[in-house]
DSSP file (Angstrom, degrees, kcal/mol; ACC not computed):
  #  RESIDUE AA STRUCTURE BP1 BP2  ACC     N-H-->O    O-->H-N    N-H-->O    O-->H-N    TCO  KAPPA ALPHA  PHI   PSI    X-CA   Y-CA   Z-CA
    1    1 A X              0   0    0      0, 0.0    10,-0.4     0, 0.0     2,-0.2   0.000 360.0 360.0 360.0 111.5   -3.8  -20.7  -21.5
    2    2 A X        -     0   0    0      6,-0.1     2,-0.3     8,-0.1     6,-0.1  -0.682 360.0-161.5-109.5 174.6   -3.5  -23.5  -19.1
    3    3 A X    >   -     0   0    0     -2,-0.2     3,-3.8     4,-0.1     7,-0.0  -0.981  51.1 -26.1-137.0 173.8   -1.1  -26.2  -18.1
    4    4 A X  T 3  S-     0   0    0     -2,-0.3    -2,-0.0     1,-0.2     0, 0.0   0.010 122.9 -19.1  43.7-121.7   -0.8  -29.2  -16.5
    5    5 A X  T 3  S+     0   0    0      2,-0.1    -1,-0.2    -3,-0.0     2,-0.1   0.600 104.9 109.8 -67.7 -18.2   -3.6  -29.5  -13.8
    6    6 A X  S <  S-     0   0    0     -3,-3.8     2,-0.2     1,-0.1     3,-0.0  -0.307  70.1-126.9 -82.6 151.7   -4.4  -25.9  -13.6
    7    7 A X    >   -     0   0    0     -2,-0.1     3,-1.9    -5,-0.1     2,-0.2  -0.589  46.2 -72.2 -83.3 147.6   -8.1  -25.0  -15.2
    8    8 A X  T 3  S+     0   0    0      1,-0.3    -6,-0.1    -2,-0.2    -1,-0.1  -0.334 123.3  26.6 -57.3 127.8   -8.3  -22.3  -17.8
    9    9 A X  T 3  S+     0   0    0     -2,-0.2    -1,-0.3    -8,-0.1    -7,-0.1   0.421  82.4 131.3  66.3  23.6   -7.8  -19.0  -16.8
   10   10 A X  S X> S+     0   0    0     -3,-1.9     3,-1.7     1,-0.2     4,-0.7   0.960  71.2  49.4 -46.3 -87.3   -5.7  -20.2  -13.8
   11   11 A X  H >> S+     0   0    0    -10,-0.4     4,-1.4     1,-0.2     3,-1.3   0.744 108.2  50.2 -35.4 -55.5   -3.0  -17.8  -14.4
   12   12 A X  H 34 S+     0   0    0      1,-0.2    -1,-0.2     2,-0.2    -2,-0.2   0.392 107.0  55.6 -51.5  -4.2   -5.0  -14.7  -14.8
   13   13 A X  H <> S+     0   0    0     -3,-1.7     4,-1.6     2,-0.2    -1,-0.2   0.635 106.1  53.2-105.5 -32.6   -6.9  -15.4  -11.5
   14   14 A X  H <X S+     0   0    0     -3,-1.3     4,-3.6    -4,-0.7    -2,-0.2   0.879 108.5  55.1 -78.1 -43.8   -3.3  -15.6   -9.6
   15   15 A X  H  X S+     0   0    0     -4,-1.4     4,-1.1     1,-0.2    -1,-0.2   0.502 107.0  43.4 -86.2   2.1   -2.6  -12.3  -11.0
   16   16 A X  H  > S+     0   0    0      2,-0.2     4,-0.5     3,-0.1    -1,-0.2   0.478 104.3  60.4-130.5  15.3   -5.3  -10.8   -9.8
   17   17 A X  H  X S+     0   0    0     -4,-1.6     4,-2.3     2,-0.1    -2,-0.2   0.868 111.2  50.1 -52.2 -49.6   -5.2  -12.2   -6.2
   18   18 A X  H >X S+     0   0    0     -4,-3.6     3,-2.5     1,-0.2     4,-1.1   0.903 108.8  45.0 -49.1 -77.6   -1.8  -10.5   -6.1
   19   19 A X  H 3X S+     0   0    0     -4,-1.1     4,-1.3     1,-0.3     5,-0.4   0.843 117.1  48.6 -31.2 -51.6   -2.8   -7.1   -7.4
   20   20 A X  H 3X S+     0   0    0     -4,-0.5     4,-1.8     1,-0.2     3,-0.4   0.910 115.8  46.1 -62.6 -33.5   -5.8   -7.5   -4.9
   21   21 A X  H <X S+     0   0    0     -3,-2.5     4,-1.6    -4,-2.3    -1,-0.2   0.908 116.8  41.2 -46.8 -55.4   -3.3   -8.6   -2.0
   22   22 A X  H  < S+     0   0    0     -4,-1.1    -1,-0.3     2,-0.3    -2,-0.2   0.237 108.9  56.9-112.9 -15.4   -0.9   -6.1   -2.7
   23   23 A X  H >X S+     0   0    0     -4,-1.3     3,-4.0    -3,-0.4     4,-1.6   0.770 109.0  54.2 -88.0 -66.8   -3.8   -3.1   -3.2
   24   24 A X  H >X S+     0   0    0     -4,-1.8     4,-2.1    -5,-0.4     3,-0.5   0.932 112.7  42.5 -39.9 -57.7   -4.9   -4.3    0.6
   25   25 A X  H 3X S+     0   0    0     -4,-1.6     4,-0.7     1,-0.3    -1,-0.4   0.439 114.6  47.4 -70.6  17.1   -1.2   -3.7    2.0
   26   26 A X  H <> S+     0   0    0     -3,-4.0     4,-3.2     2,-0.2    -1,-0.3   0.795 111.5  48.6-124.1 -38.2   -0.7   -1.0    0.5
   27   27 A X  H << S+     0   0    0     -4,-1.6    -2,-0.2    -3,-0.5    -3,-0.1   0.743 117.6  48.0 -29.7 -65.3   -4.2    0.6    1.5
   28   28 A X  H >< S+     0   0    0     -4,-2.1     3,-1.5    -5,-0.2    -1,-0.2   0.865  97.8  63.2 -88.3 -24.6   -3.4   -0.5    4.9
   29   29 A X  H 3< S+     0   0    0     -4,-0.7    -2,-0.2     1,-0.2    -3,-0.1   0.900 105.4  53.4   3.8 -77.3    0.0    0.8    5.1
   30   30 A X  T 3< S+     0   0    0     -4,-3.2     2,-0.5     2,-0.0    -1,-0.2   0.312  75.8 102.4 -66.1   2.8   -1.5    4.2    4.8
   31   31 A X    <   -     0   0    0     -3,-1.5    26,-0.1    27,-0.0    24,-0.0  -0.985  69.8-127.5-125.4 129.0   -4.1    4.6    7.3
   32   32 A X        -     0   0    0     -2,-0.5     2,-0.3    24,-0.3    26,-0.2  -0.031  23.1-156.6 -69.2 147.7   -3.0    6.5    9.8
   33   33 A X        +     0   0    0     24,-0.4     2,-0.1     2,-0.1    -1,-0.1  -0.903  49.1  17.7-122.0 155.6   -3.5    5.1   13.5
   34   34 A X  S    S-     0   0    0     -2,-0.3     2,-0.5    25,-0.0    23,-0.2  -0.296 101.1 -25.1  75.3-155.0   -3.8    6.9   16.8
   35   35 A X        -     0   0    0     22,-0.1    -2,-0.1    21,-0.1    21,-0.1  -0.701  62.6-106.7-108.7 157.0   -4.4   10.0   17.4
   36   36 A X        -     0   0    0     -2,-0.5     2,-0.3    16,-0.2    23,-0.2   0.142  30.1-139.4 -41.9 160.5   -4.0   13.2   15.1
   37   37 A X        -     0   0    0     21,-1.8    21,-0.1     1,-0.1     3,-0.1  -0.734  10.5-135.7-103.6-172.1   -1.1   15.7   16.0
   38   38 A X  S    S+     0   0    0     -2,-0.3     9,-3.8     1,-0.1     2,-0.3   0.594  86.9  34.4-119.3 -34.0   -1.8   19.1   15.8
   39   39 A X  B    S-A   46   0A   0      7,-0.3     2,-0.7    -3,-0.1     7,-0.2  -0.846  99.1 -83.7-141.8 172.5    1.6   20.0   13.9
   40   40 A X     >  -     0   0    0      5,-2.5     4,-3.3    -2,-0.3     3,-0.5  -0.623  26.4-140.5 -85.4 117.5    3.6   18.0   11.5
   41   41 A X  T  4 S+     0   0    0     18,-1.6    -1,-0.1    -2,-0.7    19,-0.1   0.808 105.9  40.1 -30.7 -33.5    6.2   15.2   12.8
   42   42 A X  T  4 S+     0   0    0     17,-0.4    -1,-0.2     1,-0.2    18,-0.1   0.933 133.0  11.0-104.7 -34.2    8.5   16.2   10.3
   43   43 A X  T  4 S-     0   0    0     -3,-0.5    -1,-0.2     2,-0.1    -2,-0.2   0.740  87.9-124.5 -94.8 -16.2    8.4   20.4    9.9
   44   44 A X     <  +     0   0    0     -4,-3.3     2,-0.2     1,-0.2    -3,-0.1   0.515  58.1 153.0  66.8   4.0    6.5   21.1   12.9
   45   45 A X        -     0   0    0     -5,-0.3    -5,-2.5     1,-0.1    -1,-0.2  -0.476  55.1 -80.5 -14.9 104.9    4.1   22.9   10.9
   46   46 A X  B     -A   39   0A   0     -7,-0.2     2,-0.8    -2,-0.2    -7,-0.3  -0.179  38.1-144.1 -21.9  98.6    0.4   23.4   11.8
   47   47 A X        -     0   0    0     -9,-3.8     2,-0.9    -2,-0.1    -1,-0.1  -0.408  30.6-120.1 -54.3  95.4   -1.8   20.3   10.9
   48   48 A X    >   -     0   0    0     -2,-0.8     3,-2.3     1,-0.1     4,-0.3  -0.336  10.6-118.6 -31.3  73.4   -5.0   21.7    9.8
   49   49 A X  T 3> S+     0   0    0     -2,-0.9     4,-2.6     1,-0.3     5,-0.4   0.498 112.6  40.4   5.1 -56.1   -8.5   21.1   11.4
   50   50 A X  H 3> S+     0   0    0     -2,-0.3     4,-2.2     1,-0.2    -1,-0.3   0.803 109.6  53.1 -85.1  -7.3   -9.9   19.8    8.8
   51   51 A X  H <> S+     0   0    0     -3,-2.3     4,-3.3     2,-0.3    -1,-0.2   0.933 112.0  51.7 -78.8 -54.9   -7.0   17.5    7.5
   52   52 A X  H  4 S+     0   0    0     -4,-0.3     5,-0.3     1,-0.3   -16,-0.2   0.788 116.4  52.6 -77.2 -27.0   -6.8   15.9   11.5
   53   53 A X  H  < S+     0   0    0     -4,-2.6     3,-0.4    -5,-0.2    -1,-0.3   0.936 110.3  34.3 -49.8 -73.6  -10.5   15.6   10.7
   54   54 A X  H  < S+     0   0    0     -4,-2.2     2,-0.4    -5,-0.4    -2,-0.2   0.840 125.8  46.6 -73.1 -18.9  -10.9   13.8    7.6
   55   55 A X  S >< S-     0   0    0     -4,-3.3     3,-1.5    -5,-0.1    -1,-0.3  -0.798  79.9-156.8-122.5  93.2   -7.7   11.7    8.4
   56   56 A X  T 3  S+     0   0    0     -2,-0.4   -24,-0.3    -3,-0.4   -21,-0.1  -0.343  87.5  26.5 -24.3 117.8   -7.6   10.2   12.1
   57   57 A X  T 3  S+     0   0    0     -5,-0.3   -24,-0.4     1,-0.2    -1,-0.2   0.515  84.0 167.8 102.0   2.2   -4.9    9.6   13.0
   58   58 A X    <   +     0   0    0     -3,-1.5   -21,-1.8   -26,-0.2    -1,-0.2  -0.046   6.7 173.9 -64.0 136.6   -2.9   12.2   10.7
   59   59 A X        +     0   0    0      1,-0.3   -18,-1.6   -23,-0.2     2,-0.6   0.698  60.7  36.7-127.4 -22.2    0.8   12.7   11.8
   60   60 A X  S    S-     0   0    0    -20,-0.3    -1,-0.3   -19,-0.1   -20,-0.1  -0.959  78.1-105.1-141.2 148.9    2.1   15.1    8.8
   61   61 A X     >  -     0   0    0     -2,-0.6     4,-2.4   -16,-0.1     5,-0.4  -0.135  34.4-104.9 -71.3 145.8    1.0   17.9    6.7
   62   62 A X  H  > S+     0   0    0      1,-0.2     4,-1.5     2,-0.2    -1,-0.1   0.775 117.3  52.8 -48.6 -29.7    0.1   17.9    3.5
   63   63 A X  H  4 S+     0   0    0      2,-0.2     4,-0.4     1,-0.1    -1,-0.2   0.975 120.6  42.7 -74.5 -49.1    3.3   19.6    1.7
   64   64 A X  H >> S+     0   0    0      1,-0.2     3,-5.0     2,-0.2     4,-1.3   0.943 111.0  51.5 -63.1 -45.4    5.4   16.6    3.8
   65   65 A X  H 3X S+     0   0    0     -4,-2.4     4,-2.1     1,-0.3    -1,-0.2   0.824 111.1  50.0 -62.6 -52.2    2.9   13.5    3.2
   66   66 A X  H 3X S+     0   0    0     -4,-1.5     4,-0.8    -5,-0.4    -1,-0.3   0.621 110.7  47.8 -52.5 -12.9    3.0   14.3   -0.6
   67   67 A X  H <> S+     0   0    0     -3,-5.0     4,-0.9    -4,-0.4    -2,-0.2   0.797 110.4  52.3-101.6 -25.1    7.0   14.4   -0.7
   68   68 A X  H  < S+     0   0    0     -4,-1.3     3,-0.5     2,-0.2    -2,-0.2   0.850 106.8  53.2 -11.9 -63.6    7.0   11.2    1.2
   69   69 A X  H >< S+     0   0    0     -4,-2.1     3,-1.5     1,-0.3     2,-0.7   0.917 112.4  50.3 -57.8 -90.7    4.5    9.7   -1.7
   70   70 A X  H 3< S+     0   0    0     -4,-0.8    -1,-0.3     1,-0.3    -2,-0.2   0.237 107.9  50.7 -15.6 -39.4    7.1   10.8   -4.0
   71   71 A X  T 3< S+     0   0    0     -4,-0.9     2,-0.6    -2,-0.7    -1,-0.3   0.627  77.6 104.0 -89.1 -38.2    9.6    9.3   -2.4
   72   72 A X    <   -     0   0    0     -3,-1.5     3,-0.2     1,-0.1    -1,-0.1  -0.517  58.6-148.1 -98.1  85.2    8.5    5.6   -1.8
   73   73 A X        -     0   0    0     -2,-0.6     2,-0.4     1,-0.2    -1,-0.1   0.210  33.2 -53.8 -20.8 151.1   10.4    3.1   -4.3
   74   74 A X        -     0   0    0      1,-0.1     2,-0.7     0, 0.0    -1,-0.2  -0.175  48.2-142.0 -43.5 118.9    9.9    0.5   -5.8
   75   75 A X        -     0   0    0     -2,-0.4     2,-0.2    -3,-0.2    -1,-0.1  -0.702   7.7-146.7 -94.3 137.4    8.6   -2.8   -3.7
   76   76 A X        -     0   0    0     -2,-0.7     2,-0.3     2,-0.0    -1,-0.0  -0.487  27.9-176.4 -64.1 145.8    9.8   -6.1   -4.6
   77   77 A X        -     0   0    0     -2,-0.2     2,-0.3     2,-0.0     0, 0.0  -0.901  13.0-138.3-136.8 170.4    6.9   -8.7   -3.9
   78   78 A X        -     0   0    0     -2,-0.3     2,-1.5   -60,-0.0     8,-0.0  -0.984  19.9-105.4-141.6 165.3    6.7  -12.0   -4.2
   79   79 A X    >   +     0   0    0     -2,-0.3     3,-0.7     1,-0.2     4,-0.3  -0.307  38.4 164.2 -54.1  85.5    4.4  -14.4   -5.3
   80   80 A X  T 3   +     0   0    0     -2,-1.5    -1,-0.2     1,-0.3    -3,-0.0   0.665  59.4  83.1 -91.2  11.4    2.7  -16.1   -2.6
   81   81 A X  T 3  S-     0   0    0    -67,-0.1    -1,-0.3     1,-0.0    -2,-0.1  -0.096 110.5-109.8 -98.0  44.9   -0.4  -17.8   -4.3
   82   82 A X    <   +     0   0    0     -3,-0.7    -2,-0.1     1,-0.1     5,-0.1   0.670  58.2 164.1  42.6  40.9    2.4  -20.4   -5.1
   83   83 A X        -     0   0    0     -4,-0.3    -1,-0.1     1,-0.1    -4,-0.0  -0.309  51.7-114.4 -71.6 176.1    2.9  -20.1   -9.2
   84   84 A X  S  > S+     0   0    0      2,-0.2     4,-1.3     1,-0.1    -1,-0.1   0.568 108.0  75.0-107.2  -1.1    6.0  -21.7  -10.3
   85   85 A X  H  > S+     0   0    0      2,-0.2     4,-0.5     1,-0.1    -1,-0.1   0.943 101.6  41.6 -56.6 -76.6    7.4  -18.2  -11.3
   86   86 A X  H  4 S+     0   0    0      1,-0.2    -2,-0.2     2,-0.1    -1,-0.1   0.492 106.7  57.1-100.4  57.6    7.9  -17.4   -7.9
   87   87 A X  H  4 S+     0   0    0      2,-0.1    -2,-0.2    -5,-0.1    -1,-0.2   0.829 105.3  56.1 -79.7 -67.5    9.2  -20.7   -6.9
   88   88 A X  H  <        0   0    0     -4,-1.3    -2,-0.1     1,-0.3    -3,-0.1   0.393 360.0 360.0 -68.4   5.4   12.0  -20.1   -9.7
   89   89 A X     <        0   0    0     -4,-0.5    -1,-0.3     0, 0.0    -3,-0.1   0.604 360.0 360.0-113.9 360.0   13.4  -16.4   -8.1
């Protein structure tokens, strides 16, 4: 379903730049930078070897970093590949 100017399958192509946009930030968001701690910012808790290992850069423990996830709302996004949906918000 096209309109106007746009070529067929236009729309479906927009929406899955976004998802792919929005997969990237989200991707990068989460990987950790700098260097590991040894205990967890937020309990003070022993960071595991192998945890400070497989994640560089690791600042919290597993029990926190999972109540975090939990934690994390919704994000509003907006369109930026310029559809006229979000012109119209």
């Amino acid at each position: 379903m096209a309109g106007g100017w746009a070529k067929d399958g236009a729309v479906s192509e927009q929406i899955e730049a976004s998802i792919e946009d929005e997969l990237a930030r989200m991707k990068a968001a989460r990987r950790p930078v700098g260097e590991s701690l040894t205990e967890c910012a937020d309990c003070g808790e022993e960071i595991p070897k192998k945890r400070r290992l497989a994640l560089p850069g690791v600042k919290l423990c597993i029990e926190c970093a999972s109540e975090r996830d939990g934690r994390q709302g919704a994000r509003g996004g907006i369109n930026r590949r310029g559809s006229k949906d979000s012109q119209l918000k």
